[in-house]
C-alpha positions as MATLAB code, in Angstrom:
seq = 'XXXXXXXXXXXXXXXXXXXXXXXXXXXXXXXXXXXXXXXXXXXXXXXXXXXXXXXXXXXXXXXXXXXXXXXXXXXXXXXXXXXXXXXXXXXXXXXXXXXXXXXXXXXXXXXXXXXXXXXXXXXXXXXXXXXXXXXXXXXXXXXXXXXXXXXXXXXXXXXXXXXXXXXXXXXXXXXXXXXXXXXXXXXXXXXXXXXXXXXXXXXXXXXXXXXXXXXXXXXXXXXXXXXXXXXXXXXXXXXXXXXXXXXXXXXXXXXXXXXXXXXXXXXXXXXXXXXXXXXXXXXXXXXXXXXXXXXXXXXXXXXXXXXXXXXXXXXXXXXXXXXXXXXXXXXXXXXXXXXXXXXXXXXXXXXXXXXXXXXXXXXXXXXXXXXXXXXXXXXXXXXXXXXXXXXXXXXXXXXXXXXXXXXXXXXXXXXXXXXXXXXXXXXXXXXXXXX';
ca = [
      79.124  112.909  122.788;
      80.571  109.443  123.631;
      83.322  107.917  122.071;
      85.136  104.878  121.974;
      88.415  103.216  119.844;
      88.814  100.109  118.836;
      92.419   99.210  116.480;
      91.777   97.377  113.628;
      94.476   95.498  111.468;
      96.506   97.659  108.983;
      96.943  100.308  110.772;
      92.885  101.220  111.009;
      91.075  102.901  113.828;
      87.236  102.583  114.580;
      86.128  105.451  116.298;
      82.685  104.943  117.487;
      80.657  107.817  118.388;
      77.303  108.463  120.071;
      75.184  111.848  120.015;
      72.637  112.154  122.306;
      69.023  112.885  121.506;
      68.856  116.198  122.927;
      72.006  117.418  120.183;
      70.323  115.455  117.458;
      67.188  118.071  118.150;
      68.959  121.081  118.250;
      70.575  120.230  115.024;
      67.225  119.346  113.404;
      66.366  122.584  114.044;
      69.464  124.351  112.664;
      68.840  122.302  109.550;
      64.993  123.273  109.582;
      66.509  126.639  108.887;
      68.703  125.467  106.254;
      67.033  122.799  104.340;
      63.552  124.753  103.953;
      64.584  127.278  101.438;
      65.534  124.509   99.257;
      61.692  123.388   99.026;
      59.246  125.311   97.087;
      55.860  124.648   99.002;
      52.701  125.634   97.598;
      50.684  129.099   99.291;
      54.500  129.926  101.062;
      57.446  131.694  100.343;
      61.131  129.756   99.902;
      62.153  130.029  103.610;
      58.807  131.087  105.326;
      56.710  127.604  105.543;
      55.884  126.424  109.203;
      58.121  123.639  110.381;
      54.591  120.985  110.789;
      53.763  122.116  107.557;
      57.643  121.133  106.094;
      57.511  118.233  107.826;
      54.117  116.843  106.790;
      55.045  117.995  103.180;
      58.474  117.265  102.675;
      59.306  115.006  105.847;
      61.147  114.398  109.128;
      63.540  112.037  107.771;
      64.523  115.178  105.466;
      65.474  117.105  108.537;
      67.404  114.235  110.196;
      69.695  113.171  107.184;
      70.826  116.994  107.346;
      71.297  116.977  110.969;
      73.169  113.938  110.874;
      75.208  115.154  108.309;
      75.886  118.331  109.987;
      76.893  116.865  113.114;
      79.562  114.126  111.538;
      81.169  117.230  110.016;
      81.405  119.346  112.915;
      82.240  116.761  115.391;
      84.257  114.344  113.544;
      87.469  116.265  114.567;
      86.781  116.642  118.016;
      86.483  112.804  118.245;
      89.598  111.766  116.494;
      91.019  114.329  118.799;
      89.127  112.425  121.822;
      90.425  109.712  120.861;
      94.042  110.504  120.376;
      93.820  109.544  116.703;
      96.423  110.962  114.333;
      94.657  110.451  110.546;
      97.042  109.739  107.349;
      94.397  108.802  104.732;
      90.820  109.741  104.230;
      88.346  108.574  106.069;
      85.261  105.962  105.906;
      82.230  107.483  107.974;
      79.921  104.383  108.639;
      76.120  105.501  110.146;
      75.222  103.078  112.907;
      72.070  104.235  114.219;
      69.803  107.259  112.722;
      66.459  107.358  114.274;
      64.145  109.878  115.447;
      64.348  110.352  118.880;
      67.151  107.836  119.440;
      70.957  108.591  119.949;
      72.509  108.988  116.535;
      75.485  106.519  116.020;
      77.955  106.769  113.546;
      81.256  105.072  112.902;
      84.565  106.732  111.652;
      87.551  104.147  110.107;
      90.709  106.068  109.325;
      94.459  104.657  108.642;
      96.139  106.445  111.160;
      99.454  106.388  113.156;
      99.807  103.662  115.077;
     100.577  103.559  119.365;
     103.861  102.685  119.622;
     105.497  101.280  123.041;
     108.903  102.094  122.800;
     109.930  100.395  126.255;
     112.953  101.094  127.830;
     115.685  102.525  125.575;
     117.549  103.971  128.673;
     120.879  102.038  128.015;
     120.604  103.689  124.300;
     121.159  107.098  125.448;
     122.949  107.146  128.595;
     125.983  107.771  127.098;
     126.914  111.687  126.141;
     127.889  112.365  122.710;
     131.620  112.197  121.930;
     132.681  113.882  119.221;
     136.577  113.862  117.919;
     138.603  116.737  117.940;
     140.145  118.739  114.728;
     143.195  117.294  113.492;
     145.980  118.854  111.637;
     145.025  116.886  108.626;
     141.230  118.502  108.803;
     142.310  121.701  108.239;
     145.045  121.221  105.982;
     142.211  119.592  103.609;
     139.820  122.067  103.899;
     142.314  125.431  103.446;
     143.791  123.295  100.187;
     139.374  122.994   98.880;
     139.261  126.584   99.959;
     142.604  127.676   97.895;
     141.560  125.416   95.150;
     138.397  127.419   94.663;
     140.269  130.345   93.857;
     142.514  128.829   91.507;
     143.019  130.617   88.540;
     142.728  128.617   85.076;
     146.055  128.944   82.981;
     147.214  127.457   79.555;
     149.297  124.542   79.772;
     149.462  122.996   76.348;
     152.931  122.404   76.547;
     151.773  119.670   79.397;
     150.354  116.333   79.218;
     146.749  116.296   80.530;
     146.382  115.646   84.049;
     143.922  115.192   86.621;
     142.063  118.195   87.139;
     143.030  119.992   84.121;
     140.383  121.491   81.769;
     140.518  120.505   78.628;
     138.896  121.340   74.589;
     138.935  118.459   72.032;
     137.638  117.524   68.730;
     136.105  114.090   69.884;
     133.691  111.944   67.245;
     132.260  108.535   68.481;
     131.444  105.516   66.782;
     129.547  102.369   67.371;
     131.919   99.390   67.012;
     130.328   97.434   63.848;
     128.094  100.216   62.942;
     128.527   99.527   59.042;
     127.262  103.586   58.313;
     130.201  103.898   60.131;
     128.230  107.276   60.865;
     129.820  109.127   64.432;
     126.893  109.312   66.861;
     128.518  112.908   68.171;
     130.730  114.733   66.335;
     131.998  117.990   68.138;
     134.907  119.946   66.760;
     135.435  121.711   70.460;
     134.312  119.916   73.398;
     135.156  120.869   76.923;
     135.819  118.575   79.299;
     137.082  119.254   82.973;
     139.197  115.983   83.629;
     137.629  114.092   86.757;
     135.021  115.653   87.227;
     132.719  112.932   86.490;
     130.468  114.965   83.702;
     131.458  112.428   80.338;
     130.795  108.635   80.276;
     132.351  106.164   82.453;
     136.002  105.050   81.411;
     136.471  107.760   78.978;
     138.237  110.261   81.631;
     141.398  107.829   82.813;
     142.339  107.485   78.928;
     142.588  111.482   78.785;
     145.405  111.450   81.189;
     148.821  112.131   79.438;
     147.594  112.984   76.058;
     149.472  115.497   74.501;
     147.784  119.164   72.552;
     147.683  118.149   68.945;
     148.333  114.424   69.046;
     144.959  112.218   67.302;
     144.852  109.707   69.368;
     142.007  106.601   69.797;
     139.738  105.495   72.504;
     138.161  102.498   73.180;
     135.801  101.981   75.965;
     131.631  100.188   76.829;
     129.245  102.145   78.221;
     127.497  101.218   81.113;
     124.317   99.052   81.171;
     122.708  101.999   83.240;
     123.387  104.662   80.409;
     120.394  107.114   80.261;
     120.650  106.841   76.505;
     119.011  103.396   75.449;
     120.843  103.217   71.823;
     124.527  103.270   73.634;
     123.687  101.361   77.152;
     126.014   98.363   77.147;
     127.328   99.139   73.430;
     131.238   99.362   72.523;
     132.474  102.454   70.997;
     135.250  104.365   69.653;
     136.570  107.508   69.945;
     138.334  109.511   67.713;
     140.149  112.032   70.211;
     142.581  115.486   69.294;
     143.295  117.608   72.391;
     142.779  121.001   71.365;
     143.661  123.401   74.291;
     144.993  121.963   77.840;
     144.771  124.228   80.508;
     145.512  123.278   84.166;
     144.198  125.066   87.691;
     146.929  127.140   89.082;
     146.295  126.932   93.295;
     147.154  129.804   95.565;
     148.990  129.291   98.353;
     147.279  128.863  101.821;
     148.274  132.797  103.126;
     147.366  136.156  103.569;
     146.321  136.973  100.737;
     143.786  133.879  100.224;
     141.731  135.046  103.702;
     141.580  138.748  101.819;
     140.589  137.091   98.773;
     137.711  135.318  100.784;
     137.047  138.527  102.532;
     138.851  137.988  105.698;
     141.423  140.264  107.175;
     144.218  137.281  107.851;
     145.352  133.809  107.952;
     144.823  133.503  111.484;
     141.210  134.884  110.719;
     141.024  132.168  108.128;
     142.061  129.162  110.109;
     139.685  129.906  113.105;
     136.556  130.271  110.563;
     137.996  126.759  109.189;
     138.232  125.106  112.250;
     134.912  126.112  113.049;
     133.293  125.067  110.287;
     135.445  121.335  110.515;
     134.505  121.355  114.125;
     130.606  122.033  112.963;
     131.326  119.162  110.262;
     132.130  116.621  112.619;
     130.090  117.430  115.109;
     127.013  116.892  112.711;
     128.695  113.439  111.504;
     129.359  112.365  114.987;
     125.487  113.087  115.591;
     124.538  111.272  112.556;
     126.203  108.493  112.579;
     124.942  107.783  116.875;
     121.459  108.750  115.592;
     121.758  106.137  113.134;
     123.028  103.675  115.759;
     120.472  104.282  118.303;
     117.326  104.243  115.492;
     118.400  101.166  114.077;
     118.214   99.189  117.488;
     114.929  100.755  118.269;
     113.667   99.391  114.972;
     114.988   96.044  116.094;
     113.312   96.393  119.354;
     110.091   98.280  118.592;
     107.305   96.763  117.026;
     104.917   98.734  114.636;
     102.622   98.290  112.110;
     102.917  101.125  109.246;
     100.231  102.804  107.630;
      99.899  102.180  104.075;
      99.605  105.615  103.100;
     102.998  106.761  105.457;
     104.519  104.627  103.226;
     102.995  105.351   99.696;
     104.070  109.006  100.454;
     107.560  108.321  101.467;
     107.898  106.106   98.002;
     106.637  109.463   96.206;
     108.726  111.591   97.972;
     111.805  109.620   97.412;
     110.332  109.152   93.470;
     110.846  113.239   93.087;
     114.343  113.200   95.070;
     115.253  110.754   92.231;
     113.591  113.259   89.603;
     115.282  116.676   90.775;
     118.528  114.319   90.942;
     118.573  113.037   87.703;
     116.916  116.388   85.784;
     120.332  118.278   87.425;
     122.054  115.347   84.893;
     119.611  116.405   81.847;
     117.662  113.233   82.227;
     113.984  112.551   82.915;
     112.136  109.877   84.823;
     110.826  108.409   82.130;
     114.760  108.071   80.104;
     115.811  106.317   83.621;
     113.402  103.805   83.493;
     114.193  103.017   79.811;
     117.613  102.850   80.123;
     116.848   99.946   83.191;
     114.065   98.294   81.360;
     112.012   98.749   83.701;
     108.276   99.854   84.670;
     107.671  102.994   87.057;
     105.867  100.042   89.497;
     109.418   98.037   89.327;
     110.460  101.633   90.504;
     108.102  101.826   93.197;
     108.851   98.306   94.671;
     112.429   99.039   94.860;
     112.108  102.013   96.550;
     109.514  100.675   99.406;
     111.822   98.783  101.652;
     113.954  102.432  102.205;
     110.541  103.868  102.704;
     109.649  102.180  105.324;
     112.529  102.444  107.224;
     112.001  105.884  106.985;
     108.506  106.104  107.703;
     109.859  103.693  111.109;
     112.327  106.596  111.904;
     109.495  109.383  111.581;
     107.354  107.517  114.000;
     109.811  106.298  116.696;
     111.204  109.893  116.908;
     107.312  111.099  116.776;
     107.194  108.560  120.116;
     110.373  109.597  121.680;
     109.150  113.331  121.412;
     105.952  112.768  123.292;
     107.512  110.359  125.655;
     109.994  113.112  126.544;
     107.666  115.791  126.517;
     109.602  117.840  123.960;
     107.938  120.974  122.173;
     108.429  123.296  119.757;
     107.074  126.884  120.356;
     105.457  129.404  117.489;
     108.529  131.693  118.634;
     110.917  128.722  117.729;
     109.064  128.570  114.802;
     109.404  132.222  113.818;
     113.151  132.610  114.765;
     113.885  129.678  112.428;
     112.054  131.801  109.572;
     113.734  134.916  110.529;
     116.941  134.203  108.902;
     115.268  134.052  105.429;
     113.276  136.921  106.030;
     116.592  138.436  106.505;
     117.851  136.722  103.207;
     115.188  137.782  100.810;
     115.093  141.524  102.405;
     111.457  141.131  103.685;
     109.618  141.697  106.973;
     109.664  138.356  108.674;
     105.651  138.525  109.271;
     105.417  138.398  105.361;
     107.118  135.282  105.196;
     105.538  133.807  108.389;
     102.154  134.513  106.720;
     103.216  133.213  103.297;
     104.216  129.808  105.206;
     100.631  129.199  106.884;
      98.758  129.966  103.863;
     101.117  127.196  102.107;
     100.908  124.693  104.988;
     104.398  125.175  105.699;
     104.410  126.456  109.335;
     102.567  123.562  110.878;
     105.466  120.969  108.507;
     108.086  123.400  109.597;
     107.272  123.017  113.160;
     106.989  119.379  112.859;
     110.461  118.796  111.462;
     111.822  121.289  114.416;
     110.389  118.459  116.701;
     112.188  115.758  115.211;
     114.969  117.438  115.066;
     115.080  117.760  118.837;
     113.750  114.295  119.166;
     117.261  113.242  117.370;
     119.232  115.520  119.215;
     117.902  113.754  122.461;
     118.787  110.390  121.024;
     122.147  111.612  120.024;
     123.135  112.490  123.326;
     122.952  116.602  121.743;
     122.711  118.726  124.837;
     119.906  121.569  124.075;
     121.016  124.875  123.727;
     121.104  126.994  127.733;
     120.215  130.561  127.240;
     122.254  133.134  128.818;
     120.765  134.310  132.207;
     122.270  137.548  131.426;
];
């Protein structure tokens, strides 16, 4: 088999391929075999008529249309292979030549990745990662999130509302000239935990310093952007009564918070803290250089991007979107409503952070294979192993349930990128202990 690329424009490879005569027999007669049950000749048996006979009959050309088909199918992988090609779409299968007796020529044009030259990025990475050290004010922070999360909730209706309080009112809304004058909700106990972002725009500031039992009115417009079409950009009117004010009551940063979090001490406490800080920056640090050092080798880099990268990135940032807004009770389809807009609008406004991402994927693909980085089936597995551990099963249960999804070959994919950032990033790669 010969083979030979050619690029075409959009991202399109031409792999040209030649079979020579001598495979173009053998397959003939492999498909002899095949094709001859499929012909009911008179005085033989399905299966059992002599191949001149067939051939007079039926024809050659019969037996070299299933050869030729045969052969694209089992060698059309072993020349994209030959020819370093990477598909992303399906692909176009062209026949050249198909004569009997004559090398059989067929064509395959596939979007695929493209070659990217990366150059030298040297002065990009030279530098080590420098990441800042745990302040004081770090771990203050994060002790106070950890001792707010074991607050306990107490009354506190003698109190104004404050931030952070949760809070039970009899609310009813109105449209402002709405001549029904009819309250589009009406709810004689509604909770509400003050700042945390979960009722309409404006409406949570005006809470603060109302008083248990004191009617009080509320003005505000909702946003252009509101989910619900009928209110987007409309005034309204609330009719407010704080029922029941109760505020989070924080325990102090001690003893008894680490044994509350299962820890023996406050000393045991802080060191898990500044661990996890130090973890926290650390992964900033990273992310913020990776972003650094990408964006200048999109500025320097040239590439052309497939089409169909790029139509999947668009989808997967469409369902990102989805899962985001059904965790707010909305759908898709209420989103684009409330905008106006069409789901192609959608798509358009998505692309241009689509392609920068599909950029990303392939200049880390390059810098992996430039910097001959791997990732090993044992990599693969000990990654897996600590959800085996999670879900109580025997890690080659959930190894198996992986490949039969796909998901080993993706996993081990995003396990090279991974390290390709980490290179960028100026991460040093883990050392294992001689010992």
């Amino acid at each position: 088999m010969e083979v030979a690329l050619e690029r075409l424009p959009n991202s399109v490879a031409k792999v040209s391929v030649t079979i020579d005569p001598a495979d173009v027999s053998v397959a003939m007669d492999k498909a002899f075999r095949s094709v001859a049950s499929r012909y009911n000749i008179p005085g033989f048996r399905r299966g059992k008529v002599p191949r001149p006979i067939f051939e007079r009959m039926v024809g050659r050309d019969v037996l070299l249309q299933e050869a030729a088909q045969k052969i694209v199918e089992m060698r059309y992988v072993e020349a994209l292979q030959e020819a370093a090609i990477e598909p992303v779409a399906e692909p176009r299968i062209n026949i050249v030549k198909l004569e009997d007796g004559s090398p059989f020529e067929f064509d395959i044009e596939v979007e695929s990745k493209p070659e990217i030259a990366l150059g030298d990025y040297a002065d990009l990475v030279a530098e080590p990662l420098v990441v800042r050290d745990v302040t004081d004010e770090d771990m203050e922070t994060e002790l106070q999130t950890l001792a707010r999360g074991q607050a306990q909730i107490v009354p506190a209706d003698e109190e104004p509302v404050s931030m952070g309080n949760h809070i039970t009112v009899k609310l009813q809304g109105y449209l402002e000239g709405d001549e029904s004058d009819e309250p589009f909700v009406d709810d004689d106990s509604y909770a509400i935990e003050v700042g945390s972002g979960t009722v309409v725009e404006g409406l949570e500031p005006q809470l603060i310093g109302l008083n248990v039992g004191e009617p009080q009115t509320i003005r505000l417009t909702y946003p252009e952007s509101h989910p619900d079409v009928s209110l987007a950009g409309k005034e309204v009117r609330f009719e407010i009564e704080v029922l029941e004010n109760r505020r989070a009551e924080v325990p102090p940063v001690d003893d008894d918070l680490a044994k509350a979090l299962g820890l023996e001490s406050l000393q045991e406490l802080r060191e898990r803290v500044a661990n996890t800080v130090k973890s926290r920056i650390e992964s900033q640090a990273k992310s913020d250089r990776l972003a650094e050092i990408l964006g200048k080798l999109k500025e320097r880099v040239p590439m052309e991007l497939p089409a169909a990268l790029v139509a999947d990135a668009v989808h997967n940032q469409l369902h990102e979107l989805q899962n985001s807004l059904s965790r707010m009770g909305a759908s898709l389809d209420e989103y684009l409503e409330s905008r106006q807009i069409q789901l192609p609008e959608l798509q358009a406004e998505l692309r241009p952070q689509a392609e920068e991402r599909v950029k990303e994927q392939l200049l880390l693909e390059a810098i992996a294979k430039e910097q001959n980085l791997t990732v090993t089936d044992d990599e693969v597995v000990e990654s897996i192993r600590p959800l085996a551990e999670m879900y109580k099963q025997p890690v080659t249960s959930i190894i198996q349930l992986f490949k039969e999804r796909g998901e080993f070959s993706a996993l081990r994919d995003n396990m090279l990128l991974s390290k390709a950032s980490d290179y960028l990033a100026g991460v040093k790669p883990d050392v294992a202990d001689p010992s």
